[in-house]
N, CA, C and O atoms as a CHARMM CRD file, in Angstrom:
* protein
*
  208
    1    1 UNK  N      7.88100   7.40100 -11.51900 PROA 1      0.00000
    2    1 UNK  CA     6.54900   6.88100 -11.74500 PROA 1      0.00000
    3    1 UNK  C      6.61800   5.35000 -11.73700 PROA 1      0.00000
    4    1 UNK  O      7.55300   4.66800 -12.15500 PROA 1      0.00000
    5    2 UNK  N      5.20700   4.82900 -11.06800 PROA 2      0.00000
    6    2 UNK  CA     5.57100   2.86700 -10.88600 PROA 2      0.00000
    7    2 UNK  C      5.25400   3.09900 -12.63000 PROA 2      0.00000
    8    2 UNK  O      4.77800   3.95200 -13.38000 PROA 2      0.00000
    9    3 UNK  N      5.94800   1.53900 -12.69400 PROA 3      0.00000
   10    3 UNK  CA     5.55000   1.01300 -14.09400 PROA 3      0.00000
   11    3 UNK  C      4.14200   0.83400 -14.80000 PROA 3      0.00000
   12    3 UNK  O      3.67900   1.05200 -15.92000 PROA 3      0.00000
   13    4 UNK  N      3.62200   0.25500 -13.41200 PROA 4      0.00000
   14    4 UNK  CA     2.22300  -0.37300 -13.54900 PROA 4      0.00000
   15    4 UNK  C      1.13200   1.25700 -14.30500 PROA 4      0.00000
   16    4 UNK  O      0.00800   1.05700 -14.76300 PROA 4      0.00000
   17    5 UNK  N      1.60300   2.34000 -14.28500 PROA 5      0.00000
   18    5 UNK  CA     1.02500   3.44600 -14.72000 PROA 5      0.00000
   19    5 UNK  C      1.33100   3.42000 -16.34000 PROA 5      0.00000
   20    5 UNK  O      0.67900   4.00300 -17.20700 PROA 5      0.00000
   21    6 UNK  N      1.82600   3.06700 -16.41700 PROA 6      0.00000
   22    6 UNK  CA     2.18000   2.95100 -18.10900 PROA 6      0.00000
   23    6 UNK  C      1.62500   1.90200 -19.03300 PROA 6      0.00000
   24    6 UNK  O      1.56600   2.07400 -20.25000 PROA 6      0.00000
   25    7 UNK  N      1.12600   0.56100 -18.28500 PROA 7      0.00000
   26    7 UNK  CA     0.74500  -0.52800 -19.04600 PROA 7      0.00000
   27    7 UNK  C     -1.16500  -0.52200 -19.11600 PROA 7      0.00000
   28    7 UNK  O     -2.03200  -0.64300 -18.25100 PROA 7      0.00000
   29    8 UNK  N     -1.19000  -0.30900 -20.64500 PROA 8      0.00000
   30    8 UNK  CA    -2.38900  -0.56400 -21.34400 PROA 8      0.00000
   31    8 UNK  C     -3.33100  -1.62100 -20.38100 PROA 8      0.00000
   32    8 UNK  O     -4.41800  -1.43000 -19.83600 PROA 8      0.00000
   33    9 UNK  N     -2.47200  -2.77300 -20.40900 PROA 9      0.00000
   34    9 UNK  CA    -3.36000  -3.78200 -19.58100 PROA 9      0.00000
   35    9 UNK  C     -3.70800  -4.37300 -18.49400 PROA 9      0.00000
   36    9 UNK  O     -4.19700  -5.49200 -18.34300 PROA 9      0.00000
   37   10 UNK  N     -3.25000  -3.02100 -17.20800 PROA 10     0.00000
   38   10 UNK  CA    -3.46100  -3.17300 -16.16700 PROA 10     0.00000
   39   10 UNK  C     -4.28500  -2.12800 -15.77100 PROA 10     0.00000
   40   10 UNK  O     -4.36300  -1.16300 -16.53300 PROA 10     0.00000
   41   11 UNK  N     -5.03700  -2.12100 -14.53700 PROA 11     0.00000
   42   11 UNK  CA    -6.30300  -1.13000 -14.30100 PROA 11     0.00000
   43   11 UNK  C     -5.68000  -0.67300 -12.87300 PROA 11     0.00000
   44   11 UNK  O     -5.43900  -1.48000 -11.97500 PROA 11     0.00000
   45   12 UNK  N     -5.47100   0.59100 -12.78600 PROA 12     0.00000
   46   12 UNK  CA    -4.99900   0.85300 -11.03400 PROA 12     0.00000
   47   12 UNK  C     -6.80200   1.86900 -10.83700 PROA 12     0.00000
   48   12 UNK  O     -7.57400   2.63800 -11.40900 PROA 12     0.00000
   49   13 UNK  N     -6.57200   1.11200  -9.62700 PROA 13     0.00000
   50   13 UNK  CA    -8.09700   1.39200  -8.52100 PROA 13     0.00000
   51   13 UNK  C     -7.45600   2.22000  -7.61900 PROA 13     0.00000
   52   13 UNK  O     -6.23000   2.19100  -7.50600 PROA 13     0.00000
   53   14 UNK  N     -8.30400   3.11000  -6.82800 PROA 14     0.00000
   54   14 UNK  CA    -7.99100   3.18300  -5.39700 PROA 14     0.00000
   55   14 UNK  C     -7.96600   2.66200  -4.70100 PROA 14     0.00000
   56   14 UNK  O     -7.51600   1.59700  -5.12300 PROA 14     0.00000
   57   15 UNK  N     -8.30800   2.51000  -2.88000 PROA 15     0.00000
   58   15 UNK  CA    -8.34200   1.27100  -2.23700 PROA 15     0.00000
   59   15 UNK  C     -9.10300   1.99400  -1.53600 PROA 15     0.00000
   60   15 UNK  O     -8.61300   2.73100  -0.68000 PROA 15     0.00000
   61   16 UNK  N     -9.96800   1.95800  -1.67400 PROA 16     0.00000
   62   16 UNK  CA   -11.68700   2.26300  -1.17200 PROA 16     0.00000
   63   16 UNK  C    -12.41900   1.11600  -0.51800 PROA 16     0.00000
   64   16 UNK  O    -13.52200   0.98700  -1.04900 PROA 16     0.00000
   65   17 UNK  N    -12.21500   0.27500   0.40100 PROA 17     0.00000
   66   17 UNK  CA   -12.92300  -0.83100   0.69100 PROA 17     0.00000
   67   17 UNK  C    -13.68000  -0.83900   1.65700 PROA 17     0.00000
   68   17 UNK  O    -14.33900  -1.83700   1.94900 PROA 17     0.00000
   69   18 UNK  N    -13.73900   0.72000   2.59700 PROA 18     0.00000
   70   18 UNK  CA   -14.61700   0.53600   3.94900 PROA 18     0.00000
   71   18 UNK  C    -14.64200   1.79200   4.29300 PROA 18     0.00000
   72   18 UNK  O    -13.66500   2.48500   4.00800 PROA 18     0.00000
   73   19 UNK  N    -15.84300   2.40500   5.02900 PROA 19     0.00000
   74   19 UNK  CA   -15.50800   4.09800   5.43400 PROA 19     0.00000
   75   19 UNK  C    -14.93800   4.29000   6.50300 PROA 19     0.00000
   76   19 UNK  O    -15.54800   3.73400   7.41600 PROA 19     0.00000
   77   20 UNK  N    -14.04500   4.82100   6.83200 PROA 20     0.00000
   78   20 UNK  CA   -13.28300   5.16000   7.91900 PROA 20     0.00000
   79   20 UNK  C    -13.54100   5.94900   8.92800 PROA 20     0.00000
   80   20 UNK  O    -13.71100   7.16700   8.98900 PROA 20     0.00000
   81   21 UNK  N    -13.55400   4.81700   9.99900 PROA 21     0.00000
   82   21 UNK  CA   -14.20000   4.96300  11.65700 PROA 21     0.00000
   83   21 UNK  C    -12.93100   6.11900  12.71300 PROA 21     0.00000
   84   21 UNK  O    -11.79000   5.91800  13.12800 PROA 21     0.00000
   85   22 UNK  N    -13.66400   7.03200  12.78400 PROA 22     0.00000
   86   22 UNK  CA   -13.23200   8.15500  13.23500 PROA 22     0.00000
   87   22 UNK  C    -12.49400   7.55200  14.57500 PROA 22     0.00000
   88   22 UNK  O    -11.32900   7.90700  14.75500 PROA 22     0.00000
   89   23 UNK  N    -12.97800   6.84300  15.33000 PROA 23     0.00000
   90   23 UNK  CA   -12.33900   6.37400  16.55300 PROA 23     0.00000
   91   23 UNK  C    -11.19900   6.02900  15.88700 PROA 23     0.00000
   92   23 UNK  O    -10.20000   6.71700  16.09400 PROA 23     0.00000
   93   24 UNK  N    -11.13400   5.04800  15.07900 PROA 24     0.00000
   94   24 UNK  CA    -9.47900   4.77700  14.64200 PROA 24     0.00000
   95   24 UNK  C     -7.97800   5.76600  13.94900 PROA 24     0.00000
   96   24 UNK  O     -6.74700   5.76600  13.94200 PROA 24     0.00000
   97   25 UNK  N     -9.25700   6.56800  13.40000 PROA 25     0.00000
   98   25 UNK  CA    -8.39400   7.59300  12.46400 PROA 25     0.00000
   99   25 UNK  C     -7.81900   9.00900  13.08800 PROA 25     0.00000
  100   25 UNK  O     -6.83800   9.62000  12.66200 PROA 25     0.00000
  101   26 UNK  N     -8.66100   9.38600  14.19900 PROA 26     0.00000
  102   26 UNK  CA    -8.25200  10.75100  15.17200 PROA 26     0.00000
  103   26 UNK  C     -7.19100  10.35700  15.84400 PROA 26     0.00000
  104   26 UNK  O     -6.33800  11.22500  15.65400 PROA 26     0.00000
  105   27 UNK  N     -6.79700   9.58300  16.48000 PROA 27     0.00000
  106   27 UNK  CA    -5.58900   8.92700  17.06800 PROA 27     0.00000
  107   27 UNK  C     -4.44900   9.88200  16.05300 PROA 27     0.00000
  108   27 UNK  O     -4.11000  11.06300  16.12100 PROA 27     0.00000
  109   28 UNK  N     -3.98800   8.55900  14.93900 PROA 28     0.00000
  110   28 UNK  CA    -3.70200   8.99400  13.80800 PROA 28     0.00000
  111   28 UNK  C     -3.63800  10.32200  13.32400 PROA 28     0.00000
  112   28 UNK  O     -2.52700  10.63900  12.89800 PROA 28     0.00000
  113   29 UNK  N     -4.71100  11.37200  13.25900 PROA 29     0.00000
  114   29 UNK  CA    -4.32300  12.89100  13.18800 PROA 29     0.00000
  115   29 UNK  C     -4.05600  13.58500  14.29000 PROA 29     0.00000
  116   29 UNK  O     -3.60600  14.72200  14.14900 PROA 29     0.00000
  117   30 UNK  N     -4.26300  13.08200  15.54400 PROA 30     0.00000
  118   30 UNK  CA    -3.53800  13.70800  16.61000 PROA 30     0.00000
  119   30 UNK  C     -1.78500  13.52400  16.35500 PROA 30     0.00000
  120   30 UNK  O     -1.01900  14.46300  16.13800 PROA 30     0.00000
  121   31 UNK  N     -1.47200  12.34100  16.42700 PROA 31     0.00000
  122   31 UNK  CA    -0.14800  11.95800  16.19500 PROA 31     0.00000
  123   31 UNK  C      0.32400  12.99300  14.61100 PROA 31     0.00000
  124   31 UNK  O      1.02600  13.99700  14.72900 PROA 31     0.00000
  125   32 UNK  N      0.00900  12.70800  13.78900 PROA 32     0.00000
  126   32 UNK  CA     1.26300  13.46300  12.75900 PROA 32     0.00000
  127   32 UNK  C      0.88300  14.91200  12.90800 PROA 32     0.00000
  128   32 UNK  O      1.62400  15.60300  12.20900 PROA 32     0.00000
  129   33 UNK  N     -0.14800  15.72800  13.67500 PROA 33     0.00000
  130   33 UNK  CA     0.14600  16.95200  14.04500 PROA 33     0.00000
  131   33 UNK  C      1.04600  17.18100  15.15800 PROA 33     0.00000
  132   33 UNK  O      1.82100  18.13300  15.24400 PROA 33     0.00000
  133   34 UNK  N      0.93200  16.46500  15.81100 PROA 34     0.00000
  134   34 UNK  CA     2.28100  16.21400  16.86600 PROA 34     0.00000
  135   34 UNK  C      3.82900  16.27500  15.95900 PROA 34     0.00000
  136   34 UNK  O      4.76400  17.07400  15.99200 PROA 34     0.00000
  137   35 UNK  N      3.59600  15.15100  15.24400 PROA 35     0.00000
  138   35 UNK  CA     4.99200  15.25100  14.80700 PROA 35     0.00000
  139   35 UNK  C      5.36600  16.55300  14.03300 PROA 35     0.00000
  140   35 UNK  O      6.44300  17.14800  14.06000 PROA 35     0.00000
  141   36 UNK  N      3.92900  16.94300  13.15000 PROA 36     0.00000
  142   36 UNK  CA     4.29900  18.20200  12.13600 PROA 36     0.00000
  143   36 UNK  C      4.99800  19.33900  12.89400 PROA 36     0.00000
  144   36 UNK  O      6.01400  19.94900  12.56000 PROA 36     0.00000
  145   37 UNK  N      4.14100  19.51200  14.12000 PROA 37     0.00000
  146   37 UNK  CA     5.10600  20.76900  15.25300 PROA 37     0.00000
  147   37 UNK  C      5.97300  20.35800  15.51200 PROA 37     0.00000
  148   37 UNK  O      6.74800  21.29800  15.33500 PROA 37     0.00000
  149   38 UNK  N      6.55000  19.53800  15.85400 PROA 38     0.00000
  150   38 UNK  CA     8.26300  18.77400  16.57400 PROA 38     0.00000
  151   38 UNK  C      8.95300  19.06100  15.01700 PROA 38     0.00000
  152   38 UNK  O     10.12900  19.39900  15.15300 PROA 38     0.00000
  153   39 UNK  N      8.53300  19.01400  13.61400 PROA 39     0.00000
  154   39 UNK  CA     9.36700  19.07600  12.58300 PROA 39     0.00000
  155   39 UNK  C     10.04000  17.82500  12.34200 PROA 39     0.00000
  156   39 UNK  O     11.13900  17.62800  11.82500 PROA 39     0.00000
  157   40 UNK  N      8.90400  16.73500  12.96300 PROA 40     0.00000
  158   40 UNK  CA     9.17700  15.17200  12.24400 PROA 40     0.00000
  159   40 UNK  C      8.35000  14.69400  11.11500 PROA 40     0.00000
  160   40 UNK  O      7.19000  15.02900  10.87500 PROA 40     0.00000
  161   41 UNK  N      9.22000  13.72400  10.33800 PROA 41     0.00000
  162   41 UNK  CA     8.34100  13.22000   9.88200 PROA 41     0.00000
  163   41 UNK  C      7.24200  12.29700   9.78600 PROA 41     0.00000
  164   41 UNK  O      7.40600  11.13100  10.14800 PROA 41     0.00000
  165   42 UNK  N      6.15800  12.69200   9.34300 PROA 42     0.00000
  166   42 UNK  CA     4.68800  12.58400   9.21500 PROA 42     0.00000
  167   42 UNK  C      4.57000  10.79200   9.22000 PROA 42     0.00000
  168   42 UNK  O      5.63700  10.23100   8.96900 PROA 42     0.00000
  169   43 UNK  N      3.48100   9.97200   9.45800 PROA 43     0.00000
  170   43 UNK  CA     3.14000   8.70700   8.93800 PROA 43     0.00000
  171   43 UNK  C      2.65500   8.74700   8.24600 PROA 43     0.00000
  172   43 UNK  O      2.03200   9.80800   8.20400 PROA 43     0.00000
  173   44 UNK  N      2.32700   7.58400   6.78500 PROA 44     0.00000
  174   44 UNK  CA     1.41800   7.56500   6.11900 PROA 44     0.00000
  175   44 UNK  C      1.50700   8.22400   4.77500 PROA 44     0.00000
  176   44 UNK  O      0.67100   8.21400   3.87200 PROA 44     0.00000
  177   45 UNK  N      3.01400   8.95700   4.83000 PROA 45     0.00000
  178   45 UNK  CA     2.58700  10.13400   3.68900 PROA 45     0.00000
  179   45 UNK  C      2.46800   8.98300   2.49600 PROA 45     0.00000
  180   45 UNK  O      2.48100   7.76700   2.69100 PROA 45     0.00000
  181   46 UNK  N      2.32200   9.79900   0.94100 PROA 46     0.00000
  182   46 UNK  CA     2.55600   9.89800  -0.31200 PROA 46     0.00000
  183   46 UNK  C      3.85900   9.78500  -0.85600 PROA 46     0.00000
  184   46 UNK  O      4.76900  10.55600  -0.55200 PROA 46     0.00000
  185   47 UNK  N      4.02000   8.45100  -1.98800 PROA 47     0.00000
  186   47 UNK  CA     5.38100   8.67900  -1.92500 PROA 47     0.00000
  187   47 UNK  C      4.83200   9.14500  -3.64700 PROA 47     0.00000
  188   47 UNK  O      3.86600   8.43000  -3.91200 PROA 47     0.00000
  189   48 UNK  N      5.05000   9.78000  -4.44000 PROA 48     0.00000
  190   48 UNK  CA     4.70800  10.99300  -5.36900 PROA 48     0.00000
  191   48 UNK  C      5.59600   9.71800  -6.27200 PROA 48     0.00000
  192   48 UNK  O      5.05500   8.68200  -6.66000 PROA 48     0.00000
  193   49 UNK  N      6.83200  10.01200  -6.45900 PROA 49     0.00000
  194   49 UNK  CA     7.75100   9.18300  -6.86200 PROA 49     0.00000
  195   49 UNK  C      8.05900   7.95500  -7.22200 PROA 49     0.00000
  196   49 UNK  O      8.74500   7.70000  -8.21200 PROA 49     0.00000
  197   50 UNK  N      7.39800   6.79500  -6.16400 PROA 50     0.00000
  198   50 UNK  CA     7.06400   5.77300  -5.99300 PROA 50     0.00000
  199   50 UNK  C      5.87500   5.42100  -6.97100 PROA 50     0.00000
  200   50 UNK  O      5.98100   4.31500  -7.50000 PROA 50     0.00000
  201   51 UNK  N      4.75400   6.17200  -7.30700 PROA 51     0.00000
  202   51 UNK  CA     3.31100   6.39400  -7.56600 PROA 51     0.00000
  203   51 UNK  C      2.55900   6.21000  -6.71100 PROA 51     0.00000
  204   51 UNK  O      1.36400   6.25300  -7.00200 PROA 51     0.00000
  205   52 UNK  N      2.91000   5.96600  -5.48900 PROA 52     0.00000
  206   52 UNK  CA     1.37600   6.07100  -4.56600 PROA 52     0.00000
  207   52 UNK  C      1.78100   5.87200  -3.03800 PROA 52     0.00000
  208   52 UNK  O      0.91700   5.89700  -2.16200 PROA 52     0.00000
């Protein structure tokens, strides 16, 4: 877990700053379904561990 999850006096946000334009983002899910069938790994993931 990051640190920053533990301290009283810091505020974690999402990063919500704009709605996401399908022209840019289908690219993007074409590609890591590509990779998901080849049994590569993905872009973009979650690092769980990391915190985010």
């Amino acid at each position: 877990m990051h640190p920053f999850w533990q301290k009283n006096k810091i505020l974690l946000t999402p990063h919500c700053s704009s709605i996401t334009d399908p022209n840019s983002v289908a690219p993007q899910i074409l590609k890591n379904y590509r990779l998901m069938k080849s049994g590569q790994a993905l872009m973009n993931q979650v690092d769980a561990f990391r915190g985010y």
